[in-house]
Backbone bond lengths (Angstrom), bond angles and torsions (degrees), N, CA, C in turn:
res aa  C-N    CA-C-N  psi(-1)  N-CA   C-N-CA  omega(-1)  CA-C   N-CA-C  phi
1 X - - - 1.460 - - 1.524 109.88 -
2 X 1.331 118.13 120.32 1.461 115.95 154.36 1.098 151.00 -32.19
3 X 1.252 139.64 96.74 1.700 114.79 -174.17 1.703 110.69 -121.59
4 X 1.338 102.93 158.40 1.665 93.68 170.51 1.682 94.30 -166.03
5 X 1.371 100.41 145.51 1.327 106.12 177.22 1.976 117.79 -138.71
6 X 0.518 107.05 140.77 1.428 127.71 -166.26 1.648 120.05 -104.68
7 X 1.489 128.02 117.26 1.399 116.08 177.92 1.700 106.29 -89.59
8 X 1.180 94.64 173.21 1.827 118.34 171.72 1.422 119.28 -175.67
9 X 1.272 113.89 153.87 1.388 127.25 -171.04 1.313 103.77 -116.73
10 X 1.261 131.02 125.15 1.631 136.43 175.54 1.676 127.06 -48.68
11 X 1.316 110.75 77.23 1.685 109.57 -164.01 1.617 90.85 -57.27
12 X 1.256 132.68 172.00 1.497 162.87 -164.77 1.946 89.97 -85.29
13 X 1.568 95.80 -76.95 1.512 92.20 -171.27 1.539 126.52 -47.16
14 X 1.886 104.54 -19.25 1.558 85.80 177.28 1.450 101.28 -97.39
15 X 1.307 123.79 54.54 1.395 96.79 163.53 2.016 105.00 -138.84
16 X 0.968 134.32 -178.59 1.450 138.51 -177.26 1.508 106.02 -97.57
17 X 1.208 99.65 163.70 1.643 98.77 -158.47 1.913 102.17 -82.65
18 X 1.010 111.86 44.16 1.459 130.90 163.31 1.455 110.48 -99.33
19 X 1.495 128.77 -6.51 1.376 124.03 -133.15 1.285 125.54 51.19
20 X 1.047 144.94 1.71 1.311 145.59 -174.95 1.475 132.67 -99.44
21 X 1.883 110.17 135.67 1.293 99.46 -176.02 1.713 120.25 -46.31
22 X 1.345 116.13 132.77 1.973 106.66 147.47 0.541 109.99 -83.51
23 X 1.510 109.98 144.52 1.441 156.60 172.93 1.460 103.28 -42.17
24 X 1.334 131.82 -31.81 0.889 119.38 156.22 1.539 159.38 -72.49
25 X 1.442 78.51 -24.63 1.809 109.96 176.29 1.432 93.57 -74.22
26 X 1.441 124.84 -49.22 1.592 114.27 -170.16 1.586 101.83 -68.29
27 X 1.194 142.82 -27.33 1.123 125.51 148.69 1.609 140.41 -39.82
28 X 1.675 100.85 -44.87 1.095 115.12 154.75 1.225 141.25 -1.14
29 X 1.852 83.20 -91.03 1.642 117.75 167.39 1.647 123.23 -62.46
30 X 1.209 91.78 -39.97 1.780 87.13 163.44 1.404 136.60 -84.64
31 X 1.520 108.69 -9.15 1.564 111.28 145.70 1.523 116.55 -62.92
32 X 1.235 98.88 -39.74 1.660 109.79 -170.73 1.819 101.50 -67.64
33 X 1.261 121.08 -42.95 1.302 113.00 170.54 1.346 115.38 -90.74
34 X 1.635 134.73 21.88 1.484 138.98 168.18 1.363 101.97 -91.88
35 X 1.937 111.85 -38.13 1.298 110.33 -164.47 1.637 113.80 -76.38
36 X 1.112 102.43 0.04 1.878 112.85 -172.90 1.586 99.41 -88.78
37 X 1.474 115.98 -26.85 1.548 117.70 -168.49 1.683 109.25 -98.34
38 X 1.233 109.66 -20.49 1.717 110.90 -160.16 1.828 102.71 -136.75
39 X 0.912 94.90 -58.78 2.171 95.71 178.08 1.200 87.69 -16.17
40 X 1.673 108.20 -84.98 1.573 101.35 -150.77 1.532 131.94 -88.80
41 X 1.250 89.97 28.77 1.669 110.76 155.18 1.515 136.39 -65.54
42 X 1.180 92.95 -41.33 1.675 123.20 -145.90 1.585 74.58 -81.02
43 X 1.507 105.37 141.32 1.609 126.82 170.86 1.658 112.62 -107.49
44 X 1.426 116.37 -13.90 1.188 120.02 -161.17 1.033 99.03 -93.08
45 X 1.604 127.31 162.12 1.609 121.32 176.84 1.651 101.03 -117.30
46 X 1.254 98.31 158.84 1.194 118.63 -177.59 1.689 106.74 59.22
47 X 1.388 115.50 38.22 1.241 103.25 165.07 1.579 101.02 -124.26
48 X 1.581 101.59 150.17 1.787 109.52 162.66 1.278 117.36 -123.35
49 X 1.566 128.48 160.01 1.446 124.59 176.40 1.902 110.67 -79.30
50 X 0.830 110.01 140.21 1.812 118.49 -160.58 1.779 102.92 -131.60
51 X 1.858 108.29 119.84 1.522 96.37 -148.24 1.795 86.82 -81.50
52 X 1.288 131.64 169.77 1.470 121.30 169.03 2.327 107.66 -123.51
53 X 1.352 106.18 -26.46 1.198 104.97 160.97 1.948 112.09 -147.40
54 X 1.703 90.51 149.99 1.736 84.38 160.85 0.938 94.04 -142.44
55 X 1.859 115.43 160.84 1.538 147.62 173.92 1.412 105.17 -130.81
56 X 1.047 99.77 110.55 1.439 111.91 164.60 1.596 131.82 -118.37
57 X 1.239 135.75 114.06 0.848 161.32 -99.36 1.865 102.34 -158.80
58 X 1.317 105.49 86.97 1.720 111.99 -156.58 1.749 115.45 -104.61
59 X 1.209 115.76 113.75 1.391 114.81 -177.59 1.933 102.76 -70.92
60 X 1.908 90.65 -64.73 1.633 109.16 171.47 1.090 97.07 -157.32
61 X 1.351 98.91 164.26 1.982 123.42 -168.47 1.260 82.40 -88.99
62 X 1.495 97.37 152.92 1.724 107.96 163.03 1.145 117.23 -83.61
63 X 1.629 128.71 117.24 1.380 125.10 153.74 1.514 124.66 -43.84
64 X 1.553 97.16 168.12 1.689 135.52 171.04 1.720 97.58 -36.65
65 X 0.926 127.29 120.90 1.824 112.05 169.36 2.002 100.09 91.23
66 X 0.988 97.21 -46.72 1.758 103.42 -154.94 2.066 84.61 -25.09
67 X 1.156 101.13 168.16 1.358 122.11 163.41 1.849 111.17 -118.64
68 X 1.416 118.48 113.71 1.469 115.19 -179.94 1.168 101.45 -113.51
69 X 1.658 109.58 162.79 1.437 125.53 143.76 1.830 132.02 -102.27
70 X 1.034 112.29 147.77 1.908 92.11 -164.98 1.423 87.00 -119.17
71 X 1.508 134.67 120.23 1.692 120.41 176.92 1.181 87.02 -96.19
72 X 1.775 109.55 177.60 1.261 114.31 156.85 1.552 110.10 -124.07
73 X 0.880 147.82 141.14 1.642 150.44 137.35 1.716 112.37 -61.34
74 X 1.379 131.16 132.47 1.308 99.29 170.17 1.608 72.68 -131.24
75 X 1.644 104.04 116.50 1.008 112.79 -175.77 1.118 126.05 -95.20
76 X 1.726 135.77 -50.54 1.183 139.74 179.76 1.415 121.38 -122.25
77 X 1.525 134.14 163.24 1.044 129.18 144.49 1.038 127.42 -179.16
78 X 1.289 114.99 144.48 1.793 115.10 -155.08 1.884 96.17 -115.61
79 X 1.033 122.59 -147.88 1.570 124.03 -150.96 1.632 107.13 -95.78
80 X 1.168 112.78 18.24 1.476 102.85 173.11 1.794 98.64 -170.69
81 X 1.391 107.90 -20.00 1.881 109.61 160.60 1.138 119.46 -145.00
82 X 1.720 88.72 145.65 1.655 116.93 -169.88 1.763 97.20 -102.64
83 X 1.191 93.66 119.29 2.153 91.68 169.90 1.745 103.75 -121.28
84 X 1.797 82.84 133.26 1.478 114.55 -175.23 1.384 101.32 -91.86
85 X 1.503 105.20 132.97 2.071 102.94 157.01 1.647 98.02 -104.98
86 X 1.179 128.82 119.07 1.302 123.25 173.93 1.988 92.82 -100.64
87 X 1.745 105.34 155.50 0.980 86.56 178.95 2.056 100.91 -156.46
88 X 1.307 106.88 129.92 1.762 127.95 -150.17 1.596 106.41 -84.67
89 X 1.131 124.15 92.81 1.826 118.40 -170.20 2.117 97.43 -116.30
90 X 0.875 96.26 155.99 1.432 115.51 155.63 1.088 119.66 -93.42
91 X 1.675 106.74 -175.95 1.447 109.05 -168.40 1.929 108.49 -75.73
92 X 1.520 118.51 -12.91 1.151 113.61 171.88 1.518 114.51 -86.23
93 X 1.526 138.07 17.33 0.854 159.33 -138.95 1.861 104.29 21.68
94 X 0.962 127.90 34.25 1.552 121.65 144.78 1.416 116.06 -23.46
95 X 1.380 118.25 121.91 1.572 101.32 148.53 1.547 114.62 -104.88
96 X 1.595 93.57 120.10 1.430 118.83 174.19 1.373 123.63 -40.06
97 X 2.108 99.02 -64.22 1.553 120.02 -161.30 1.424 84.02 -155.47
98 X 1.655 96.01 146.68 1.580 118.10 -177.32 1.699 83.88 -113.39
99 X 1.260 110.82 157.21 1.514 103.47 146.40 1.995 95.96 -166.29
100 X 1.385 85.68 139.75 1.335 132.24 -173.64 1.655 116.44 -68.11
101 X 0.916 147.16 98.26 1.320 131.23 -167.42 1.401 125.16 -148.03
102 X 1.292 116.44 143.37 1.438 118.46 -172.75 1.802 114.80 -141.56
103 X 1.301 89.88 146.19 2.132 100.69 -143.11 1.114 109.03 -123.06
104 X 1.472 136.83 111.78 1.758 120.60 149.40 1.229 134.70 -80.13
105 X 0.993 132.03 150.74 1.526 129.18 167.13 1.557 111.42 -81.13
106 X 1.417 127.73 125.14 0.983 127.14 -166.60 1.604 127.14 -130.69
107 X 1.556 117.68 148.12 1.456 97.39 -153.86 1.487 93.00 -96.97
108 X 1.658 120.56 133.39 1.468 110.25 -168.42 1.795 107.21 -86.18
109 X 1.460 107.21 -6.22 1.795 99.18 170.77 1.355 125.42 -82.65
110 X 1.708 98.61 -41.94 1.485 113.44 -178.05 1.905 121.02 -90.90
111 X 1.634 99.96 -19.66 1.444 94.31 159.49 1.351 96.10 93.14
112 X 1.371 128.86 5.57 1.743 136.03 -166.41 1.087 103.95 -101.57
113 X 1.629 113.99 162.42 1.899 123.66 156.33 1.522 89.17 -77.01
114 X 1.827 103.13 146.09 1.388 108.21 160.27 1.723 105.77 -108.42
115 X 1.261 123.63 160.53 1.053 135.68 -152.47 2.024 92.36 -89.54
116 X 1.503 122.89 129.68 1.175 109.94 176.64 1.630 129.83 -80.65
117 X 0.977 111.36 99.70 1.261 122.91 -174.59 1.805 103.05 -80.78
118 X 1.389 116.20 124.31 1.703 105.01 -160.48 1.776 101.19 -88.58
119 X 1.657 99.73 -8.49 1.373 98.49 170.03 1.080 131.40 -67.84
120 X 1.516 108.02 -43.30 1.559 121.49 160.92 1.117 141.18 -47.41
121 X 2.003 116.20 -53.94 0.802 134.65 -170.46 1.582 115.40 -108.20
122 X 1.577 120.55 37.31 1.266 127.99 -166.33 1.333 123.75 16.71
123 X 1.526 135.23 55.73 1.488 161.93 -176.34 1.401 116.36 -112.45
124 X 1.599 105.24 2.63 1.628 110.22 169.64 1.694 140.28 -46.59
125 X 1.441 101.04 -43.72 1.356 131.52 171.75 1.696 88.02 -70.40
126 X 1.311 152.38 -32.92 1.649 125.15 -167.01 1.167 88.20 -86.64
127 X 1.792 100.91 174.47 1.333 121.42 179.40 1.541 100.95 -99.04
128 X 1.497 110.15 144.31 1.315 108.60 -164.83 1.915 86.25 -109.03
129 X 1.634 79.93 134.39 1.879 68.26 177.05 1.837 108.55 -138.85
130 X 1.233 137.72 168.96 1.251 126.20 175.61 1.006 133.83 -57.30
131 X 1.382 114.69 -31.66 1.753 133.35 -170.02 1.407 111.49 -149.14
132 X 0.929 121.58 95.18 1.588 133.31 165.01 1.239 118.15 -50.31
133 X 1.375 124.96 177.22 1.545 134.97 -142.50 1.689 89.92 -106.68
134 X 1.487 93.98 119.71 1.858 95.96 -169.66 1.769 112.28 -81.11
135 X 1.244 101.67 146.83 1.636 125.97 179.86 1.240 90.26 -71.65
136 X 1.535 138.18 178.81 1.351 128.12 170.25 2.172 72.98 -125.71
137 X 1.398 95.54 161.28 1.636 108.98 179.71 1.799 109.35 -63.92
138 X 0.924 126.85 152.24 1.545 112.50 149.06 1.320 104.32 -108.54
139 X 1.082 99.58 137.00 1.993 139.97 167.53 1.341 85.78 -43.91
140 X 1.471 127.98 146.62 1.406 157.76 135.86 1.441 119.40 -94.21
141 X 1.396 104.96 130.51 1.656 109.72 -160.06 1.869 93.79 -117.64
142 X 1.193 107.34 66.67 1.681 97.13 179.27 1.250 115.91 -61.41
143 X 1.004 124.74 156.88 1.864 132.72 152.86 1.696 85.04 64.62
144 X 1.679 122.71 45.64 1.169 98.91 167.09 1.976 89.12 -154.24
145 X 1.427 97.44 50.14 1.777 92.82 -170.58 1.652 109.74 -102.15
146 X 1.238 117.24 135.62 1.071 115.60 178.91 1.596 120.37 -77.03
147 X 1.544 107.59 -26.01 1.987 124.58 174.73 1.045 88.30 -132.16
148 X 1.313 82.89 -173.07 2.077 121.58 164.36 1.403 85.43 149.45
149 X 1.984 93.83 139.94 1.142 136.71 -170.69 2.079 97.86 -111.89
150 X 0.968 118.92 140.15 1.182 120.15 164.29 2.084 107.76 -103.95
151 X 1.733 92.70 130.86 1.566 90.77 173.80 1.532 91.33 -123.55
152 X 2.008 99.04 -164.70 1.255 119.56 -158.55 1.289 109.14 -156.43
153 X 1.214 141.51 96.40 1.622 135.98 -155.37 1.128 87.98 -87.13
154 X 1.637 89.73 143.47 1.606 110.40 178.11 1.044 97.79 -138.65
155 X 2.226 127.69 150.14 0.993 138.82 149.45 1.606 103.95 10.67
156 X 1.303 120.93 -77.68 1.847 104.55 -145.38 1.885 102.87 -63.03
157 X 1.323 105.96 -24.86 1.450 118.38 -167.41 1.785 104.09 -75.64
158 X 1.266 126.34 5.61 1.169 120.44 160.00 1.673 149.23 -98.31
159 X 0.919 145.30 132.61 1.355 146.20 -179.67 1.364 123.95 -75.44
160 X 1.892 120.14 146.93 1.159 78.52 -176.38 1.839 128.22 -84.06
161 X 1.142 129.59 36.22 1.308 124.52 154.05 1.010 94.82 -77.86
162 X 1.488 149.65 22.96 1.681 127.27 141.03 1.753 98.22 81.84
163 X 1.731 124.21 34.83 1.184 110.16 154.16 1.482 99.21 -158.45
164 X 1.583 115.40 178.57 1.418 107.93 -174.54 1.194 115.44 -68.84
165 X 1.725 105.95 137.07 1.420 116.83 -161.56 1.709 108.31 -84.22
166 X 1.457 93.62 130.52 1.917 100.52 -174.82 1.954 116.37 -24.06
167 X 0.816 92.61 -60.32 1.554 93.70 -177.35 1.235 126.35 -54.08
168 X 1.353 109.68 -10.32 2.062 131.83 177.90 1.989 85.78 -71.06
169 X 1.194 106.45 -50.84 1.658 99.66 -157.63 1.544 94.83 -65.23
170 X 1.184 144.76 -42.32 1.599 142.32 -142.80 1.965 73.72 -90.35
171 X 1.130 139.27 -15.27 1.456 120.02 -178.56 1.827 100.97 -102.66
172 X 1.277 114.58 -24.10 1.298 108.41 175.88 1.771 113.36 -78.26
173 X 1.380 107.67 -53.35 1.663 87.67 144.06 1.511 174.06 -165.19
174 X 1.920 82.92 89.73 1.447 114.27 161.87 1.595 117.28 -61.36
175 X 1.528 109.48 -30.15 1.280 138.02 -167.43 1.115 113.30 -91.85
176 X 1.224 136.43 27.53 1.541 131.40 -145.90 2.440 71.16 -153.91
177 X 0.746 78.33 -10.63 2.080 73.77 -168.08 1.235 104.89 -117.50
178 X 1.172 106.75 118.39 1.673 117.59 179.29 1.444 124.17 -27.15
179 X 1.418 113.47 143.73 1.653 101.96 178.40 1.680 117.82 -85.89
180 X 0.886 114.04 -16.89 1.535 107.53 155.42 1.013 124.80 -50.47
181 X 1.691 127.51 -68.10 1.392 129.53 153.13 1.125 115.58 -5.58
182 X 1.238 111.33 -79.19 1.392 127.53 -161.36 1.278 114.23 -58.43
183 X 1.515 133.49 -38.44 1.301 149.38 -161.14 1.742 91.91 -90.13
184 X 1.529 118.67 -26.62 1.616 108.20 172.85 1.289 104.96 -113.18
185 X 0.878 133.82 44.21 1.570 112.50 -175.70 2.061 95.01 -157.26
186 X 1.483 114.89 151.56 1.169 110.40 177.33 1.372 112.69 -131.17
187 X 1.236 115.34 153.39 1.652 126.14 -175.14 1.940 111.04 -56.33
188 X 0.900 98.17 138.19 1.822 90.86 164.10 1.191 104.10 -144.22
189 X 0.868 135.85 -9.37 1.590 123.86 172.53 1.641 101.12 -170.84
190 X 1.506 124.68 157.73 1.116 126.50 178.52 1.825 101.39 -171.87
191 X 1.463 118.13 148.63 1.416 114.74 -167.67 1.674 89.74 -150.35
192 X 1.008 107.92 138.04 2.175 125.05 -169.20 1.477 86.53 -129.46
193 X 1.543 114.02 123.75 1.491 115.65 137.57 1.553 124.51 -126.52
194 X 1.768 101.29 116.16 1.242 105.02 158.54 1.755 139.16 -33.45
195 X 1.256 106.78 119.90 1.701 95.97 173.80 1.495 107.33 -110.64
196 X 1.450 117.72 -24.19 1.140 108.59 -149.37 1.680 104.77 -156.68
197 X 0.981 142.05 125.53 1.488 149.11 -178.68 1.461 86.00 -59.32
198 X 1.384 110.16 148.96 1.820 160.06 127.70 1.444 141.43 -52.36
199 X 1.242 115.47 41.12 1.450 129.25 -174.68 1.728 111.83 -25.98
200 X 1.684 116.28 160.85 1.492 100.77 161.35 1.541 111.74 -91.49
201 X 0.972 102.10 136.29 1.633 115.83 160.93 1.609 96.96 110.22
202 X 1.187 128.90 -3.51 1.557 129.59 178.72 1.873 114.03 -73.49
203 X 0.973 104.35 154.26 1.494 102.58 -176.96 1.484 105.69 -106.88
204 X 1.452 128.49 151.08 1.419 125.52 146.68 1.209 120.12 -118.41
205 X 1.148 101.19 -162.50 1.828 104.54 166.57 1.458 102.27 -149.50
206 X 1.727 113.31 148.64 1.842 110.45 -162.48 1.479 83.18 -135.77
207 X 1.461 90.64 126.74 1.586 91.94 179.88 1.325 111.18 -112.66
208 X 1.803 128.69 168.45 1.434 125.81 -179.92 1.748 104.92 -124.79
209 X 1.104 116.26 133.26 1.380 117.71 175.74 1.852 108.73 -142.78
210 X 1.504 101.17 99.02 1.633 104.85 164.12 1.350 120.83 -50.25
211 X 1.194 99.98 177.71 1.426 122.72 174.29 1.694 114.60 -122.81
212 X 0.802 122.39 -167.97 1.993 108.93 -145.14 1.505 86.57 -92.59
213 X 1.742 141.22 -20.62 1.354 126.65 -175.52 1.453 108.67 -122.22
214 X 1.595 113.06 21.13 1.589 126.13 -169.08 1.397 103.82 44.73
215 X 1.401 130.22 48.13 1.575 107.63 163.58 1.812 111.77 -122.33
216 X 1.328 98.74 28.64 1.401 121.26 159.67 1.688 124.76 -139.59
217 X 1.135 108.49 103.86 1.671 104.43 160.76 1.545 112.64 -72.68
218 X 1.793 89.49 143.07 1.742 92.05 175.89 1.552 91.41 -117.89
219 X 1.267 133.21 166.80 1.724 148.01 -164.16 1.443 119.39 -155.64
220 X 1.379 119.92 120.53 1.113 126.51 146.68 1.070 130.14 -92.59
221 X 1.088 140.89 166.35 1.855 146.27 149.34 1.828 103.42 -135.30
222 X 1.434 100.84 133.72 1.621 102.80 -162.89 1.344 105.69 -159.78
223 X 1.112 101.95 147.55 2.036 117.29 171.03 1.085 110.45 -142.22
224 X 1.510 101.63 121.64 1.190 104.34 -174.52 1.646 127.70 59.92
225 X 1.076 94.90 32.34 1.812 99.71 179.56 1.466 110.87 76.59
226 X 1.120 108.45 0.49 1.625 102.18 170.43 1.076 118.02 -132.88
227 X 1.363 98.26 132.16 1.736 128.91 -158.05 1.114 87.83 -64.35
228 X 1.531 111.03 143.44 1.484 135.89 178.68 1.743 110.34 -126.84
229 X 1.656 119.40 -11.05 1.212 109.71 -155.80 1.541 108.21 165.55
230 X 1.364 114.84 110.11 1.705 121.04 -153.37 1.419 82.63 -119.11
231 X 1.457 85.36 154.09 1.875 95.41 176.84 1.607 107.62 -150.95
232 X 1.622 114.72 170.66 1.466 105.17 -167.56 1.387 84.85 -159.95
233 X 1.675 121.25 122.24 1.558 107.16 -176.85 1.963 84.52 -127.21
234 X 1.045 102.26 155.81 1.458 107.39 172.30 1.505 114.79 -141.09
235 X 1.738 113.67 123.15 1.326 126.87 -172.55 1.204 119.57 -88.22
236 X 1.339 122.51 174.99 1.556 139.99 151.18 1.475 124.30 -132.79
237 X 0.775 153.48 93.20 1.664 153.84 161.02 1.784 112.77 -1.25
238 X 1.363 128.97 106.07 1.328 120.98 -171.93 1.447 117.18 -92.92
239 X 1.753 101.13 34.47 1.865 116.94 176.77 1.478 92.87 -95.06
């Protein structure tokens, strides 16, 4: 099995005026420490790795200053997905945040899964297995939303696989939930599944739907009535 781990220190700008990492920036960084293990593997051209679900699973966010480590596991993968355990420690080796993840390789002309070849895509060292470690679905709560914000991808919001880059959605909607909330309340777990790529210049709409004591957000992202991207964040009160 592969491993690689990567340090970082908590710059100010990536975090929300809580002190606290976003959800997006820790995405960030763990692309940034995926791309050290797999980018320069890949033999094929014009392909990129494309995430399809995450679970994350939150002890505490990393603060302003904090000093982290990001490992990776690259644990499994069978003929069309590779699943990552990335995993978030401090300098006392705490683990912060687990997160759960599962990846295609994708062809950026034709818009396809490519088939994982471990020769290609330096995935030799994982265990290739038939059935990988299952996501559970998230529930869709239609005709039962309390918001939704309409956006508009633009240039900066893209990756280079040429669509909006994962970590844009956990800020499109983070933003969809009041800032009070947010400023009292802390993450403990949250799980995103991709259905559908994010073109530039396309519009969606991200909707918010509680649960009867608000200590679950439910999430859409959609065009045109079709779901592009389900989400499930789960709180705690930081009184």
């Amino acid at each position: 099995m592969e491993k690689l781990e990567k340090k970082y220190t908590i710059k100010s700008h990536d975090c929300d005026e809580s002190g606290r990492l976003k959800m997006s920036m820790l995405i960030s960084y763990m692309m940034d420490t995926m791309s050290h293990l797999l980018d320069p593997c890949i033999k094929i051209e014009h392909a990129g790795w494309v995430v399809v679900n995450y679970q994350f699973d939150i002890n505490k966010l990393p603060k302003f200053d904090d000093q982290i480590t990001i490992k990776i596991d690259l644990c499994y993968y069978n003929r069309f997905f590779a699943y990552i355990k990335f995993l978030v420690k401090d300098l006392q080796e705490n683990e912060l945040v687990t997160i759960n993840s599962q990846w295609i390789l994708f062809d950026l002309l034709s818009r396809r899964m490519i088939e994982l070849d471990s020769a290609k895509v330096g995935i030799s060292d994982a265990q290739k297995i038939a059935k990988l470690p299952h996501f559970d679905r998230i529930k869709v709560l239609a005709g039962q939303e309390d918001f939704q914000r309409s956006y508009r991808v633009m240039y900066s919001d893209l990756d280079v696989n040429h669509h909006l880059t994962n970590g844009r959605y956990f800020d499109w909607i983070v933003n969809t939930i009041p800032r009070d909330f947010l400023n009292s309340h802390s993450m403990v777990a949250a799980s995103i599944q991709f259905r559908k790529e994010i073109l530039y210049d396309q519009s969606a709409v991200v909707t918010l739907t509680w649960n009867a004591d608000h200590s679950v957000s439910y999430h859409t992202i959609k065009r045109d009535e079709q779901i592009l991207t389900v989400a499930k964040i789960s709180w705690v009160s930081d009184k």
